[in-house]
N, C-alpha and C positions, 0 to 999 in steps of 0.2 A: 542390184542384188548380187549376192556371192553364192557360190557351192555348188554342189555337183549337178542343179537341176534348174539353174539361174539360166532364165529365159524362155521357160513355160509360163505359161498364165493356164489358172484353175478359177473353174466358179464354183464354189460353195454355195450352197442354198442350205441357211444355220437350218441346225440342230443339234439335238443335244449327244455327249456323252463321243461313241464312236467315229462319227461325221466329223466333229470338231476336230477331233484326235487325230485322224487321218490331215487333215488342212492343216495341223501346226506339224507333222512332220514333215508334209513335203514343204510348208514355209519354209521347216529351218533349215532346210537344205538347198533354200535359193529358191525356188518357183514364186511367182507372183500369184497369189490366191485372193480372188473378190470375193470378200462373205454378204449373201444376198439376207438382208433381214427386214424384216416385216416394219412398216411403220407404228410407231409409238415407243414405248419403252423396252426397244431390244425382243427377245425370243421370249413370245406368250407363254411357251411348253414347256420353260424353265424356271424356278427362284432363279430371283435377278443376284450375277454372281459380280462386287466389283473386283476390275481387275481379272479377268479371266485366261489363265495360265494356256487353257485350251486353246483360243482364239487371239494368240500372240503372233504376232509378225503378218499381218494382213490388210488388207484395205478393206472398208466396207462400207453399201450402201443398203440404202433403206427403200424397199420396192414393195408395191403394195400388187403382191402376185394374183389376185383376182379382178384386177381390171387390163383387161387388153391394152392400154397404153405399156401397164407393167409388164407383161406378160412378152410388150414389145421389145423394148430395153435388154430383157435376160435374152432372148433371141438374138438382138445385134453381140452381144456382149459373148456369146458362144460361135457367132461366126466366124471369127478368128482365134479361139479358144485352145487351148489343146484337149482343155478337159472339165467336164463336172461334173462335180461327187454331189449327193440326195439322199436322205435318209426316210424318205417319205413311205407308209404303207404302198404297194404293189396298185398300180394305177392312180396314183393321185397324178402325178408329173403329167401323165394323160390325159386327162381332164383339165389341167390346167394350160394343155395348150403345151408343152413345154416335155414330150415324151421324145424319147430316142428317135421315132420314126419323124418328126418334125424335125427337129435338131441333126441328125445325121446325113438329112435331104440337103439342108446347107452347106455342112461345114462334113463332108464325106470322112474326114480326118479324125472328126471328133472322138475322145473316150468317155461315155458315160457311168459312172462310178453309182451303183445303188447300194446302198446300206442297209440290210433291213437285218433282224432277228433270226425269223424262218424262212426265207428267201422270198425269190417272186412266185414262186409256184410249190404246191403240196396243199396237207387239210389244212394245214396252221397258219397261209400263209397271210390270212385276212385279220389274224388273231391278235390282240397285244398283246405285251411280254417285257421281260428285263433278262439281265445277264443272269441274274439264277434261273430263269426256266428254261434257257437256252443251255447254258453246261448240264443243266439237268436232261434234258431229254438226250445232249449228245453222248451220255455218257461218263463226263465228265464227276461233275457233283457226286455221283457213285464212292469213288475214289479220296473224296475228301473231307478229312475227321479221321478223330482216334478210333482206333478199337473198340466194341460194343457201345457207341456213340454215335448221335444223329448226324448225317452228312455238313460238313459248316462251309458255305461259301467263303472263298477267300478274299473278300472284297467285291467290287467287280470288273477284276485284269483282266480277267481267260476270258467272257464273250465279248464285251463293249472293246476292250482297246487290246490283249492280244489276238483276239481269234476273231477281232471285226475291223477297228480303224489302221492297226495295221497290216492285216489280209489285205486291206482294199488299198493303203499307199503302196504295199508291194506290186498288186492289181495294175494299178494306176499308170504307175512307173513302167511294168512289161507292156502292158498295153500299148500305152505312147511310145515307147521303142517298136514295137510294132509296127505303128501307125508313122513312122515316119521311117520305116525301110520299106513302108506298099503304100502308104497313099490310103490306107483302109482302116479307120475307127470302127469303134464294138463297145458292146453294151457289159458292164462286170456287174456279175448277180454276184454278191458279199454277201451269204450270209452267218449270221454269229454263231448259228447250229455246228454250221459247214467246221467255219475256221475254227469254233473252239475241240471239236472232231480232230483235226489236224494237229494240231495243239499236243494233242493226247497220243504220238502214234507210235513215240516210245512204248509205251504203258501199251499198247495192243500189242505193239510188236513181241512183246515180253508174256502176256495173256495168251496168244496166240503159238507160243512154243512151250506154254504150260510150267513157265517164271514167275506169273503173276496170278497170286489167289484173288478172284474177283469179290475183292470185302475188304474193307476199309480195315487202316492203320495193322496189316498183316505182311506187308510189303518191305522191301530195304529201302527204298523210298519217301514213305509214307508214314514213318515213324513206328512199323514195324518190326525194324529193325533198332535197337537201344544205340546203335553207333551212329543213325544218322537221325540226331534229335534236339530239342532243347533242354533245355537242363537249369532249374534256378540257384544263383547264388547266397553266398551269406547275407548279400548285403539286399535278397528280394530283387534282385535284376535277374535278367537270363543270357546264356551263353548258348550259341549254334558249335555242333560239332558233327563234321561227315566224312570221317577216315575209311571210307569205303573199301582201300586197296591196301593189302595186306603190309606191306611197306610203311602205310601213313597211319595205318591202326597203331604200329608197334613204337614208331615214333612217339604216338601222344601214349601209351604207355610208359615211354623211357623216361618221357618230360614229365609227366605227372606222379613219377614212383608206384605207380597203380599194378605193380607186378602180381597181386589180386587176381583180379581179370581175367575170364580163358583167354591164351594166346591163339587160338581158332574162332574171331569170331562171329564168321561164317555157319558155325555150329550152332542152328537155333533151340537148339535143346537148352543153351545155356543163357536165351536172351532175356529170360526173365530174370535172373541169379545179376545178370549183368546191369541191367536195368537199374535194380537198386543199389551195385554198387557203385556208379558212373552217377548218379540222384546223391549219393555220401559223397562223395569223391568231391561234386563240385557243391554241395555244402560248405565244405571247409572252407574257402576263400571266397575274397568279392570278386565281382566281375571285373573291377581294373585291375587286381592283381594276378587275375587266369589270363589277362592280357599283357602282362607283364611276361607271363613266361608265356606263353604263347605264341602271340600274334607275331605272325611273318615265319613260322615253323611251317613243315610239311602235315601237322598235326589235322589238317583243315579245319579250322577254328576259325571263327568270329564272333565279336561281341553283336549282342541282339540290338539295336539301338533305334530309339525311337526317334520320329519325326523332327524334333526338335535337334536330335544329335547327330545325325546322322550328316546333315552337311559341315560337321563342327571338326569328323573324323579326320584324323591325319591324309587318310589315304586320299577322301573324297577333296580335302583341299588342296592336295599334291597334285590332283588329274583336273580340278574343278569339273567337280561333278555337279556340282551345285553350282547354281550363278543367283546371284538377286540383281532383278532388276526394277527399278521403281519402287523400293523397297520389300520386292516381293519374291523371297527367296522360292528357288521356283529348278526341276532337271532342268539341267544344262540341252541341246542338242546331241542326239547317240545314233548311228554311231559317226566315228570321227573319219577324216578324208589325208591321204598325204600328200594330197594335189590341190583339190578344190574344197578349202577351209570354207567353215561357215559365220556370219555374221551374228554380232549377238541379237538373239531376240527383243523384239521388243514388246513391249506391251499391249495389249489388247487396248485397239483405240475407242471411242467412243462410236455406238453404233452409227452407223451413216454418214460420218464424219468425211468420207470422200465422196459422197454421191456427187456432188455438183463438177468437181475436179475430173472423175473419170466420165461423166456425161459431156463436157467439153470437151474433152481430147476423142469421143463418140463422133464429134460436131455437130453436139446440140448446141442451139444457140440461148443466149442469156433470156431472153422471150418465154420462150417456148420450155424451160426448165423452171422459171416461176411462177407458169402455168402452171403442169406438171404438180410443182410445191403447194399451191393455192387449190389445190384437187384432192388432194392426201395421194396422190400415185406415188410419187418421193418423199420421202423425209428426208432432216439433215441435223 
């Protein structure tokens, strides 16, 4: 393995969504990650995804976590482990034989990485949930939608993979530097309330000196302000623009002849006035042609682009942002190293496709593995 973290070994115990996300970044930055999956056809808890962008660059086996044989396997396989990450409700891992207090009696080094919504402890913590109920109680979801409009989740980036899987590879990573300047593992409570909280601390920090009206699409931010928004073109596409600093405002003034416009503006007296005429403004032209005069000006502009175009863009093929691999165009590894480059990903292998491989090098023996296989404890 290559990159900055090549020479750890992580156990993943699959799940869905933030767990995964955490295990493919510190994949793509070199760590060895066993993803531990249930026998049969891959993760019960999920539609089966092929090709799975989440669960790229990994080895995995197939352990059937409710029988002590299995239960035994994840135990040898974290005694020399640096680390594993769980996304289990709050005491399952305990019950299973397989909780911090087992695990860190071994392997005193260990980092145990838990993933949950609401943490391991409070009223919610027993409760299920998804990433809108978590930005929702932390405050988040508050914040997001227009103007006298219902709050709209933005997908789900801010709890599951901003404010969950990567809180917990950030986690991960301090933690095991820790652990290997004392000798001494610990337990990381991740949860997606916590990090998408964190997430937000501009926006308090702004709230909190009496910058930010607490109510959607009011903000310069949030589309309360006309300068930092979308806008649709002639041609039914849309264009971003967020000339925030007085400097860059007057710039896309000069380039778009918009001398219209208050030259202030910071003055919200005139954002509605401005509104509709920056809405005419880009009326006029199509989107490739507000990128013709636009893009690469101080104006801060970008074309909106969808899913489709988005790795097709000049810029994103300049940097490869985008990589396909196995014909599955798919982000690239972020961010980048100028010492320890990263290797390209690969694909999400087929589930359990290593169990027999890292049960040898375990030194199990050929016997005693299609045992094991003849029991359903392993699949392969």
């Amino acid at each position: 393995m290559t990159g900055s973290l090549a020479g750890l070994r992580i156990i993943e115990i699959a799940s869905i969504g933030p767990g995964p996300f955490c295990g493919m970044m510190l994949a793509d930055h070199g760590a060895e990650v066993i993803r531990i999956e249930r026998p049969g056809d891959g993760l019960a808890v999920a539609p089966a995804v092929t090709a799975d962008i989440l669960a790229r660059s990994r080895r995995s086996m197939k352990i059937d976590l409710k029988s002590p044989e299995g239960i035994s396997i994840v135990q040898g396989l974290c005694r020399d482990a640096d680390g594993l990450i769980e996304g289990f409700r709050p005491g399952v891992m305990e019950r299973l034989g397989l909780g911090p207090d087992v695990l860190l009696k071994e392997n005193p080094r260990l980092v145990f990485g838990r993933m949950t919504g609401w943490g391991q402890e409070g009223p919610y913590a027993q409760a299920a949930g998804h990433d809108i109920n978590y930005i929702a109680l932390a405050g988040n979801l508050h914040t997001y939608g227009r103007a006298d409009q219902k709050p709209t989740p933005p997908a789900n980036v801010v709890g599951d993979f901003g404010g969950g899987g990567m809180m917990l590879a950030f986690g991960m990573v301090s933690a095991i530097l820790h652990a290997r300047a004392s000798g001494k593992g610990q337990v990381i409570d991740c949860a997606m309330v916590d990090g998408a909280a964190v997430l937000a601390s501009m926006t308090w920090s702004l709230y909190g000196a009496g910058r930010w009206r607490d109510e959607r699409g009011a903000n310069l931010v949030d589309t309360g302000a006309p300068f930092y928004d979308t806008y649709e073109t002639a041609d039914g596409k849309f264009i971003a623009i967020g000339p925030v600093e007085p400097q860059f405002y007057h710039e896309l003034l000069q380039l778009t002849g918009a001398s219209q416009l208050p030259a202030n503006h910071f003055d919200a007296k005139e954002w509605p006035a401005m509104q509709i005429g920056l809405e005419k403004l880009f009326q006029t032209r199509t989107r490739d042609e507000w990128c013709t005069l636009l893009e690469g000006t101080d104006a801060c502009f970008a074309p909106v682009l969808s899913l489709a175009e988005a790795p097709l863009h000049p810029h994103n093929r300049a940097r490869e942002t985008f990589l396909t691999v196995d014909g599955k165009v798919q982000p690239a590894p972020a961010p980048r190293f100028s010492v320890t480059g990263t290797a390209a990903p690969r694909m999400s292998c087929k589930a359990g496709e290593d169990t027999e491989a890292i049960l040898i090098a375990m030194g199990y023996q050929s016997e005693r593995i299609a045992n094991l296989k003849a029991a359903g404890i392993i699949g392969s």
